[in-house]
C-alpha positions in Angstrom: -2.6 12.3 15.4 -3.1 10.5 18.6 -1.3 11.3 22.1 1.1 8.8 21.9 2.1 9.8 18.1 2.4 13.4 19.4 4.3 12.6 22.5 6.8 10.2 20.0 7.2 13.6 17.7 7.9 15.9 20.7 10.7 13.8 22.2 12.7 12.9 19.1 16.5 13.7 20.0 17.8 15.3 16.8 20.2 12.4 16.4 16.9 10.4 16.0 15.7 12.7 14.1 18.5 12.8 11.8 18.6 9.0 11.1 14.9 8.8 10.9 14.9 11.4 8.3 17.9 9.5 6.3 15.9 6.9 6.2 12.8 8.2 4.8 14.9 9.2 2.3 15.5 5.7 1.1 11.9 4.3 1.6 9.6 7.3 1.2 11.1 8.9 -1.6 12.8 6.7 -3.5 9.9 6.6 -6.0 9.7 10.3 -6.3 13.7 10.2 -7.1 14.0 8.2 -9.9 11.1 10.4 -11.7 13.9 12.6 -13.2 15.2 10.1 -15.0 12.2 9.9 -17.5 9.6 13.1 -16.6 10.8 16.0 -18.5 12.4 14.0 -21.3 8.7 12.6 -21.9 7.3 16.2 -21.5 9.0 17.1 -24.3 7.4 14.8 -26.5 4.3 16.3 -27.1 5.8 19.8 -28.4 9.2 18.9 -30.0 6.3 18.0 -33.0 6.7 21.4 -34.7 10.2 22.3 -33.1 11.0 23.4 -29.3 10.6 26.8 -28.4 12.5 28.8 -25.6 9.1 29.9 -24.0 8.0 25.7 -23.9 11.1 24.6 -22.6 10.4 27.1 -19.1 7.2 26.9 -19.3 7.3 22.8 -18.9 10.0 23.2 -15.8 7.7 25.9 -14.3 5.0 23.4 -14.4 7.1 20.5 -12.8 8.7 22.9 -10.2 4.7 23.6 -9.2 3.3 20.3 -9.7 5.6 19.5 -6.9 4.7 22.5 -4.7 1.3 22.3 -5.2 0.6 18.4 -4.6 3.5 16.9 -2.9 4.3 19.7 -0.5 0.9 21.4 0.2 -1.5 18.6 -0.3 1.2 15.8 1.1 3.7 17.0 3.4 1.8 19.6 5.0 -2.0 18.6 4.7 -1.9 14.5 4.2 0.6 13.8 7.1 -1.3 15.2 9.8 -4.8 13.2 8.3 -3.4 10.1 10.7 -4.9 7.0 12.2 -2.8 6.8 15.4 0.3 7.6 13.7 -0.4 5.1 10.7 -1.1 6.7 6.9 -2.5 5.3 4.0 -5.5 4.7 1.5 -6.6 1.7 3.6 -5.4 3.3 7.3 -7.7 6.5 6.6 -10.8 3.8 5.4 -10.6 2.3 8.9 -10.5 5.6 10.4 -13.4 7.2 8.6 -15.6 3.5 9.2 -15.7 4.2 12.7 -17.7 7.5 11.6 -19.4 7.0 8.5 -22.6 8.4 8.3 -25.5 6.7 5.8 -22.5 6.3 3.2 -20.3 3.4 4.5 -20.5 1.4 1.2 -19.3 4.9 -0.7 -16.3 5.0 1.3 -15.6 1.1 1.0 -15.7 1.1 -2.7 -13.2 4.4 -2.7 -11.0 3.2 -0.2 -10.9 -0.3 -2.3 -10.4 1.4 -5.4 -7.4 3.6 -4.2 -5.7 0.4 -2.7 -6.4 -1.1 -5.7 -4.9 1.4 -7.7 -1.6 1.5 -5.6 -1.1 -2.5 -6.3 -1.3 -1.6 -10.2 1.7 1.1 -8.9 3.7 -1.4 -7.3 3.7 -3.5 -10.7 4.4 -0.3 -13.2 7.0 1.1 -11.0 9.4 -1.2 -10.3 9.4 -2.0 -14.1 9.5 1.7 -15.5 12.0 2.8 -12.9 14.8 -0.2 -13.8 14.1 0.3 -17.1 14.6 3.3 -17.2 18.1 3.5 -15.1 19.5 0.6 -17.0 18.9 2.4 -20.7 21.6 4.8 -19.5 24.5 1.9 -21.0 23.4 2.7 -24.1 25.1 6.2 -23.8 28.1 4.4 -22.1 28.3 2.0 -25.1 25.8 2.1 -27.8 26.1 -1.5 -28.6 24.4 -3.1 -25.5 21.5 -1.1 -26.1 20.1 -4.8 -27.5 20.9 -6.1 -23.7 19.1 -3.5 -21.7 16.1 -5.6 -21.8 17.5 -9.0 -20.3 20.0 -6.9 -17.5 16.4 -5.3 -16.4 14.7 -8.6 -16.3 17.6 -10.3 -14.3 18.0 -7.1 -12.2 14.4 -7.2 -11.0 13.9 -11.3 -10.7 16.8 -11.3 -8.4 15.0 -8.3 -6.8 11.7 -10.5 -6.2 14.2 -13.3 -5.4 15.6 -12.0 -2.4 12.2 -10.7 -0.6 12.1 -14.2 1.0 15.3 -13.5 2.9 14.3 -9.9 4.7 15.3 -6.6 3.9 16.3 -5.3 7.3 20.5 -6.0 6.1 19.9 -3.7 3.1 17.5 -1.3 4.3 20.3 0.5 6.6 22.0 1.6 3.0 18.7 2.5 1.4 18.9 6.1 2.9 22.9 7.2 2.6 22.4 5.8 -1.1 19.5 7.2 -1.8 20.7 10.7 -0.2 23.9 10.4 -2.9 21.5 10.3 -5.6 20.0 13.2 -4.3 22.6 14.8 -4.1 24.5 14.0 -7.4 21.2 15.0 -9.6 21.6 18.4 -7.0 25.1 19.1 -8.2 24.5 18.1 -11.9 21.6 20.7 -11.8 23.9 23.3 -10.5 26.2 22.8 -12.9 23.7 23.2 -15.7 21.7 25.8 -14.6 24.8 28.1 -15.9 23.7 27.0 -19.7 21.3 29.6 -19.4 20.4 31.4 -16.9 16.6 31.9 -18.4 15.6 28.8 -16.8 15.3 30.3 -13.5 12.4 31.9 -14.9 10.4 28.8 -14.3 9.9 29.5 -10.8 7.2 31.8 -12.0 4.0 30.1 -11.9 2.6 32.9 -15.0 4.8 30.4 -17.9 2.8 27.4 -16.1 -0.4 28.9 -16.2 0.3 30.8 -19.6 1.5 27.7 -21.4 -1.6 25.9 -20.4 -4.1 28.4 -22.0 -2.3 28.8 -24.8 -1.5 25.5 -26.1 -4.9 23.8 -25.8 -5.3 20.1 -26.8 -1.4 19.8 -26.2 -1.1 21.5 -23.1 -3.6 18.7 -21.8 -1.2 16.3 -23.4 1.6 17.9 -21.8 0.0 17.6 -18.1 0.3 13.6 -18.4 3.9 14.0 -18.9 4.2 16.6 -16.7 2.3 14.3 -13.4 5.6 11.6 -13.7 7.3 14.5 -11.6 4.9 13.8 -8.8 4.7 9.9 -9.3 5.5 8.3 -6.0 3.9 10.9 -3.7 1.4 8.2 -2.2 4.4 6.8 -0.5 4.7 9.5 1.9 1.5 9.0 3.2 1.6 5.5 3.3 4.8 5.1 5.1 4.3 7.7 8.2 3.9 5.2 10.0 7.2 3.9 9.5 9.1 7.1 10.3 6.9 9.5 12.1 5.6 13.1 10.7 8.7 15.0 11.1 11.6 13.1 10.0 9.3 12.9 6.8 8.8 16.8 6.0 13.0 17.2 7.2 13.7 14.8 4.8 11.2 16.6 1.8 12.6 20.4 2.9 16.7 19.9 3.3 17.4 17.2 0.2 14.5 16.1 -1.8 12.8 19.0 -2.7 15.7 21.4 -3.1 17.2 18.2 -5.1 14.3 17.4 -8.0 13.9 21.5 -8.3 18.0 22.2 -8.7 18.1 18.9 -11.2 14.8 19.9 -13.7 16.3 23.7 -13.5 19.4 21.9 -15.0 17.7 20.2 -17.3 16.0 22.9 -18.6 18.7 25.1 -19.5 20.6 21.7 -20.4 17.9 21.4 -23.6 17.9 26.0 -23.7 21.7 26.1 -24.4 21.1 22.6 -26.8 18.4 21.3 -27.9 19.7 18.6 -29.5 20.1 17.3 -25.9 16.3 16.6 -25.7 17.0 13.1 -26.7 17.9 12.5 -23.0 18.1 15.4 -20.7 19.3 13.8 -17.6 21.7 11.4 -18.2 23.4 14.1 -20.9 24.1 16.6 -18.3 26.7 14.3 -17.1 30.3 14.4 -18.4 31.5 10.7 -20.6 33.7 9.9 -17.5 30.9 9.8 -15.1 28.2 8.6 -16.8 28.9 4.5 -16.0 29.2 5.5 -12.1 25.9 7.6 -12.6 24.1 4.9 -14.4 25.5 2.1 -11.9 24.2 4.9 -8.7 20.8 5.2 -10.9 20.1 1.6 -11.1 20.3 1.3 -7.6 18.4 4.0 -6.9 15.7 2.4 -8.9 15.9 -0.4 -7.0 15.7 0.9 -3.6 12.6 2.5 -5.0 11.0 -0.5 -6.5 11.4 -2.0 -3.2 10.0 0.7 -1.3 7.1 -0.1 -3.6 7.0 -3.5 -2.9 7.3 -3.4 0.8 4.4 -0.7 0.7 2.2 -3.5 -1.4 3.2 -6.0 1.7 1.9 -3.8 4.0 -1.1 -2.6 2.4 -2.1 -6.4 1.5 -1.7 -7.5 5.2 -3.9 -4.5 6.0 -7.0 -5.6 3.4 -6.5 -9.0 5.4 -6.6 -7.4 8.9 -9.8 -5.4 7.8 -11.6 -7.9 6.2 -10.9 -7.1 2.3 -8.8 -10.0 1.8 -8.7 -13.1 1.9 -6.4 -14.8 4.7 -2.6 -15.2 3.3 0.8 -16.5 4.2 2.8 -13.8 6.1 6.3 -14.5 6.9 8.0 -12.2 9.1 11.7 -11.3 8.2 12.8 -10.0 11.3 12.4 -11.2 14.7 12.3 -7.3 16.0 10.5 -5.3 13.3 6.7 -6.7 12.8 6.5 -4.3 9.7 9.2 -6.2 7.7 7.4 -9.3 6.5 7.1 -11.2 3.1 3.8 -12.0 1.6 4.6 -14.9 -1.0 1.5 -15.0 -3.1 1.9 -11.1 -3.7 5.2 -11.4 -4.3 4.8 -13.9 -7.2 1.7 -11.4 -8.7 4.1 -8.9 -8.5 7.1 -10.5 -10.0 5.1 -12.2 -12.9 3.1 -8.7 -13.7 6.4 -6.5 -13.6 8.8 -9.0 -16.3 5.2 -9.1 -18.1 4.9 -5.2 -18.5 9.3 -5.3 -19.1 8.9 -8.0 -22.0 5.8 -6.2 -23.1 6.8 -2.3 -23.4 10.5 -2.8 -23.6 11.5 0.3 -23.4 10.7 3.1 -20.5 9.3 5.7 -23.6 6.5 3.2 -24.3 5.8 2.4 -20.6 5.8 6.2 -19.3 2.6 6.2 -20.9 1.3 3.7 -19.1 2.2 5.5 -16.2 0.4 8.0 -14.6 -3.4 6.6 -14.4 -3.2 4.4 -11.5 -1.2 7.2 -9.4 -3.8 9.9 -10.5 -6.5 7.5 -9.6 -4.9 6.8 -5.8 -4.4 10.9 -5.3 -7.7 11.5 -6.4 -9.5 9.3 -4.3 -7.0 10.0 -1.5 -8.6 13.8 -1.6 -12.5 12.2 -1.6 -11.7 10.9 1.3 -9.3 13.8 2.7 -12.3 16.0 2.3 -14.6 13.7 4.3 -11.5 13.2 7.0 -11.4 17.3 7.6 -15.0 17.8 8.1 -15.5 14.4 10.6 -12.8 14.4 12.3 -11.7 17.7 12.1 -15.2 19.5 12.3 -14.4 21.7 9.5 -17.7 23.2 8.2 -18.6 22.3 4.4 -17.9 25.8 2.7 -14.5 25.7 4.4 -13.3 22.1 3.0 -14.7 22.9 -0.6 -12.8 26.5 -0.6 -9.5 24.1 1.0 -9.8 21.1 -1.0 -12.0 22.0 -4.2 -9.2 23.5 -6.2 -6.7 20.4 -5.3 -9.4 17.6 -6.7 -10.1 19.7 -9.3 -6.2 20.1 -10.5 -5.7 16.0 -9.6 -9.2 15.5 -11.6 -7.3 17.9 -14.7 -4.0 15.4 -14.4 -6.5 12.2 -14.8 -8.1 13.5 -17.6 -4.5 14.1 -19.3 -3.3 10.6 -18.1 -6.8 9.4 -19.6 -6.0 10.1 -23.2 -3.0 7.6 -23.0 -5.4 4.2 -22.6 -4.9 3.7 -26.4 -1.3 3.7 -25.8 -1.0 1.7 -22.9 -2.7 3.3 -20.2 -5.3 0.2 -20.3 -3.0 -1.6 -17.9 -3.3 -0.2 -14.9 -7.4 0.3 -15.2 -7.2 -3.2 -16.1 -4.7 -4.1 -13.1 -6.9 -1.5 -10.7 -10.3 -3.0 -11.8 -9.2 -7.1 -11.0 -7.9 -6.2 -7.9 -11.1 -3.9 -7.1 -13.3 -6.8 -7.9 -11.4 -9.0 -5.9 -11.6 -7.4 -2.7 -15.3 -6.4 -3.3 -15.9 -9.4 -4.1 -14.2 -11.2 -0.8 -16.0 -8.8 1.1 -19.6 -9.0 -0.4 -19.1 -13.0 -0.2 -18.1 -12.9 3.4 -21.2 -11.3 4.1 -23.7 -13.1 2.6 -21.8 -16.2 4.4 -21.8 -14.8 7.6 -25.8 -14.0 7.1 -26.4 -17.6 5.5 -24.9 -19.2 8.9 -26.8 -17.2 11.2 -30.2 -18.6 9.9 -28.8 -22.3 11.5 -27.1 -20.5 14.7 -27.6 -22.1 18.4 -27.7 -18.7 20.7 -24.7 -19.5 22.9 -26.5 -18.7 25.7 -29.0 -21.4 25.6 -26.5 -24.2 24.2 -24.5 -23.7 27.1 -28.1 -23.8 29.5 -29.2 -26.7 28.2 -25.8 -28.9 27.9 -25.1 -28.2 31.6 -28.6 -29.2 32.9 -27.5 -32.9 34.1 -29.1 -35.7 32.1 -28.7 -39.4 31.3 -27.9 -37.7 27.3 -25.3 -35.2 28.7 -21.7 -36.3 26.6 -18.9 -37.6 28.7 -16.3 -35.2 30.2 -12.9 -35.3 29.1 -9.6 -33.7 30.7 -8.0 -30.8 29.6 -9.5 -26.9 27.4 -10.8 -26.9 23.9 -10.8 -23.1 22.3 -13.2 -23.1 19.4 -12.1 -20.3 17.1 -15.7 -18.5 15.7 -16.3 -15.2 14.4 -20.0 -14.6 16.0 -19.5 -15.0 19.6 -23.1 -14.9 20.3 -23.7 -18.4 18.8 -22.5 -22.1 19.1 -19.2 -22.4 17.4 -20.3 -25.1 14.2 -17.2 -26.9 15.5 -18.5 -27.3 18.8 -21.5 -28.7 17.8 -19.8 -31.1 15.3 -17.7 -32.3 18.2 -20.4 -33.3 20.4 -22.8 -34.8 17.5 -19.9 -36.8 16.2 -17.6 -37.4 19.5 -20.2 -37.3 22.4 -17.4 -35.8 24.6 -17.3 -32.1 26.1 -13.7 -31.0 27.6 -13.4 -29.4 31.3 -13.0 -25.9 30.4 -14.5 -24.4 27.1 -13.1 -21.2 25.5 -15.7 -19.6 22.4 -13.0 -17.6 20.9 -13.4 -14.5 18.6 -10.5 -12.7 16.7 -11.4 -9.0 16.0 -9.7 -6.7 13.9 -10.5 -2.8 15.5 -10.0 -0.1 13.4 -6.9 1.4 14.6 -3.3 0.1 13.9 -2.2 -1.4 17.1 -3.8 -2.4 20.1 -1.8 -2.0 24.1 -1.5 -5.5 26.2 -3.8 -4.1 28.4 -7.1 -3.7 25.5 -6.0 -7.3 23.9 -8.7 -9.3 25.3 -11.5 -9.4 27.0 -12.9 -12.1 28.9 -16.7 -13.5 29.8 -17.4 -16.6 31.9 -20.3 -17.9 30.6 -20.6 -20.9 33.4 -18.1 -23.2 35.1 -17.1 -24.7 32.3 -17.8 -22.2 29.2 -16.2 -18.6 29.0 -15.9 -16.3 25.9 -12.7 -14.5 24.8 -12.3 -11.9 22.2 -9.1 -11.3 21.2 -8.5 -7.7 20.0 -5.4 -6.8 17.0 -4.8 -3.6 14.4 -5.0 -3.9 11.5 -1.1 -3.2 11.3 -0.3 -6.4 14.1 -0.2 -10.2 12.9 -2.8 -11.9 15.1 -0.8 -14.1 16.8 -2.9 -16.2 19.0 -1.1 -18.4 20.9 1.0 -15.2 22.0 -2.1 -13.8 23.1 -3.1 -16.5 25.0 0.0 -16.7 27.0 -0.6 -13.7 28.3 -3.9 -14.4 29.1 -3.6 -17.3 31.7 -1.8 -14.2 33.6 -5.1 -13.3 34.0 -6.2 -16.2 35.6 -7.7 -18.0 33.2 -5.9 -21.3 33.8 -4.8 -23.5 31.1 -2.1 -25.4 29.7 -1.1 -25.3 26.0 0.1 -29.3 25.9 -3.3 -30.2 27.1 -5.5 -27.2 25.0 -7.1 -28.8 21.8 -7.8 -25.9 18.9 -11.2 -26.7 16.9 -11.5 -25.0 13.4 -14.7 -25.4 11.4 -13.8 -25.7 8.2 -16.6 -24.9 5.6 -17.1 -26.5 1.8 -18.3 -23.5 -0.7 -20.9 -24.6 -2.6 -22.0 -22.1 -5.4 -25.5 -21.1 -5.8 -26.4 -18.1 -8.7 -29.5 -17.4 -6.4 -28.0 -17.2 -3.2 -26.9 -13.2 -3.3 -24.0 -12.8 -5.8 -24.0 -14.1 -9.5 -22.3 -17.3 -10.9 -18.9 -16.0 -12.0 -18.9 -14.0 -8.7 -19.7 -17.4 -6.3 -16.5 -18.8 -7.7 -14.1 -16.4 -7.6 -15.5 -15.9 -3.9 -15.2 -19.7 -3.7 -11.4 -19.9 -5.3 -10.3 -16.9 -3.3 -11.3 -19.5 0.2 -9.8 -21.9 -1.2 -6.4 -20.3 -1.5 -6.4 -18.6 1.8 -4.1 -19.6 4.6 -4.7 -22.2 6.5 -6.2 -20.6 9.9 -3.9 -22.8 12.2 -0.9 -21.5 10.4 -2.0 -17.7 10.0 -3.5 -17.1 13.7 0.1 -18.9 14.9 -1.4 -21.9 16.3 0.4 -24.7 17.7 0.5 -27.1 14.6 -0.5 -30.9 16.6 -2.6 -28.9 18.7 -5.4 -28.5 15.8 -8.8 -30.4 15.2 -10.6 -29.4 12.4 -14.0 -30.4 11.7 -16.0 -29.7 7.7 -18.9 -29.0 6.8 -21.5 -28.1 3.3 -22.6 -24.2 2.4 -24.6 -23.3 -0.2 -23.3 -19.4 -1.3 
């Protein structure tokens, strides 16, 4: 963690504290709370076959209770939180960090860090339809004849959900945390109350019914362990959101109420189905009394939706951090609130989402058939999370190799035992979210691979910027006219003549009085001080180079930036500043470096990016853009 991320942790009041913590409740582990709803009532599945027996019953709760030690509180709330990049967590946060030291193995890392964002977005489809599903099939114990209408409340439930990203969530987020707290604690007290049923259960917290349970049932203890890994679904969010709430407030939140909360509610459910087993049917929501179990359905659904936003907000920010980094294609990015940049709204990914979610709702129907779904693509994401862990702890953190293979052998090799179990439900669904994982994977690889080969293609035809610039100030009877006022010409190589510069003066025969060549890096590191954001180069008395410096957790807005640049001294006025973009016409080519079916997906993926004017916040009649033919 960096000095600044230390120096936030160390002065945290504990009123701060407290609130921070509340709200991590809401966002980071409102995934993680609505797995009771649907994880031990699917564990029981697999062994109800032949009848249940009393040793089963502990021995699956004994494995929940440890699945939850073992990975979410070692692994994630110790281990994962401190693995930081400047405060910021993440699949994609820790791929940026580990870039900077990659050694021989850069395209290894890529490819893992693309599959374990890829495998997230196939999360933030399944669980925002599993989770509403799964609250809203409560009504059917309220009044058994709307069971036919769970399916159309959970499709309206989650299209206004999707509906009303447009608008923000910074009015509803403040109630995210003191709901999702009451959930907490309601599943707490329901737990307590059960635990009475039979006192047995409490056995569970001994890991021997765990372990023993696995030797002894074979094939279906392996079936089991898919079941058993929904306790833990919704982990990924921790790390991914520390850099929304900080370190601390995090592991308070995890130690006082969530952990404490899922343990007391499974115990309950345990010696729920002990004292009757007849009660397996549906554990959780039948260890509530008739009179309560509308207000606990009504408290459920929304709980399920703070998570399924949680989810969505996490895809946001992921998805603006493949743009940032180069894995992505450029895309609209509205931001919902004028003081909190990490609150925005990505349309396009908003309309994937929606459209995959009432797909997978219309498709499964019920949350029995999509549970099984469930499961790879979270497996996936915490298994590539620990590749990369391991390479994070000997880089950066000079551990020696025996020492991270004792540490982090055993963890991969339990995460590797989960997949395998989660593997065996493809046939029943589990197909989706390889299917979801692999398009999105081949997207990004794909936009990155492309970009490449485009950026190499262009350099062949490159002017050095250094001799353009000699040869167009030497006075001549050919030199182009001079007109009044800057032109910036955005260009990603710096070193060379912008293609829009040299369109200008082939087709215009007019060079402005003060030329900027401007580049727009992305460093890998979240944000980047006032004082690092640009650095300046003048090239001659009328040419100078700027580069523009953002995280990959800012937006890039330019004209911002340059505001603060003329404090520098370099003088210029917006209303008289023209902005040339080169824009470039894909043409495909199956020799060129990628195959046919890869040049246009490359190609479409171009075509729907953002326009550059409107993404890097330039002023709208301030823009000249000039075309031109490539051959990818």
């Amino acid at each position: 963690m960096s000095e600044e991320s230390h120096s936030q942790e160390r002065n945290l009041t504990p009123r701060k504290l407290f609130y921070l913590a509340l709200g991590s409740v809401g966002v980071v582990y409102g995934d993680i709370g609505t797995s009771p709803l649907y994880a031990f009532r699917e564990a029981l599945k697999p062994v109800a076959h032949d009848g249940l027996t009393r040793f089963e019953v502990i021995s699956l709760i004994s494995l929940m209770i440890w699945a939850l030690t073992i990975i979410v509180t070692i692994k994630y709330v110790l281990f994962l939180l401190r693995a930081d990049n400047d405060g910021e967590g993440g699949t994609l946060s820790l791929l940026a960090l580990l870039m900077k030291t990659a050694n021989g193995h850069t395209a290894l890392l890529m490819l893992l860090g693309l599959m374990g964002a890829a495998l997230f977005l196939g999360d933030a489809m399944i669980t925002p339809a599993l989770s509403v599903l799964s609250a809203v099939e409560g009504i059917k114990l309220v009044t058994p004849q709307l069971s036919e209408y769970i399916v159309p409340i959970s499709v309206a439930i989650l299209a206004l959900l999707f509906v009303v990203q447009s608008h923000g969530t910074g009015a509803v987020a403040r109630f995210f945390g003191p709901i999702t707290a009451l959930w907490f604690l309601v599943m707490a007290a329901a737990g307590i109350a059960h635990i009475s049923d039979d006192y047995g259960i409490l056995a569970a917290f001994n890991p021997y019914y765990a372990i023993s349970f696995l030797l002894h049932e074979g094939f279906y203890g392996i079936v089991v362990l898919g079941a058993v890994f929904l306790t833990v679904t919704g982990a990924e969010a921790l790390y991914a959101d520390l850099g929304h709430f900080g370190r601390r407030p995090i592991q308070w939140a995890w130690f006082l109420l969530v952990f404490p909360s899922l343990t007391l509610n499974y115990l309950g459910q345990g010696a729920l189905v002990l004292g009757n087993p007849m009660t397996m049917s549906d554990p959780f929501y039948l260890m509530y009394p008739k009179w309560a179990l509308l207000p606990v359905v009504i408290l459920a659904t929304a709980a399920t939706i703070i998570a399924s936003q949680a989810v969505i907000t996490g895809a946001f920010s992921l998805v603006r951090q493949g743009i940032n980094l180069g894995f992505l294609p450029r895309m609209e990015i509205l931001f919902t609130s004028e003081t909190n940049t990490g609150q925005i709204f990505v349309p396009s990914v908003n309309a994937v989402l929606f459209f995959g979610v009432i797909f997978l709702v219309l498709g499964f129907k019920t949350s029995d058939s999509l549970a099984t779904a469930y499961g790879i693509s979270v497996t996936g994401a915490m298994v590539v999370t620990s590749i990369m862990a391991f390479e994070f702890v000997r880089v950066r953190w000079n551990w020696s190799l025996p020492v991270a293979i004792i540490a982090l052998l055993p963890l991969v090799t339990l995460e590797l035992i989960f997949l395998g179990a989660n593997l065996l439900k493809i046939h029943d669904g589990g197909y989706i979210p390889i299917m979801i994982a692999t398009a999105f994977t081949v997207i990004m690889w794909t936009w990155r691979r492309g970009t490449a080969i485009l950026t190499e293609k262009t350099r062949h035809t490159d002017i050095p910027l250094a001799s353009f610039v000699s040869s167009i100030e030497r006075k001549s009877e050919h030199s182009p006219a001079h007109v009044p006022g800057t032109a910036i010409f955005l260009t990603s190589d710096p070193d060379s003549a912008p293609a829009a510069l040299l369109h200008n003066l082939k087709h215009n025969h007019v060079l402005h009085d003060r030329n900027v060549i401007l580049t727009i890096r992305t460093v890998n590191k979240p944000r980047v001080s006032p004082q690092e954001r640009y650095k300046v180069e003048q090239i001659s008395e009328r040419f100078s180079r700027v580069e523009l410096l953002f995280g990959f957790m800012e937006s890039q807005n330019v004209s911002q930036a340059l505001a603060a640049l003329r404090k520098t001294g370099l003088k210029f006025d917006i209303m008289t500043t023209s902005f040339y973009l080169g824009r470039r016409k894909l043409v495909p080519d199956a020799k060129s470096g990628m195959p046919y079916w890869q040049d246009r997906l490359y190609i479409a993926l171009a075509n729907a990016a953002a326009n550059p004017s409107d993404y890097f916040r330039l002023p709208a009649n301030r823009v000249v853009e000039l075309g031109s033919h490539v051959i990818i």
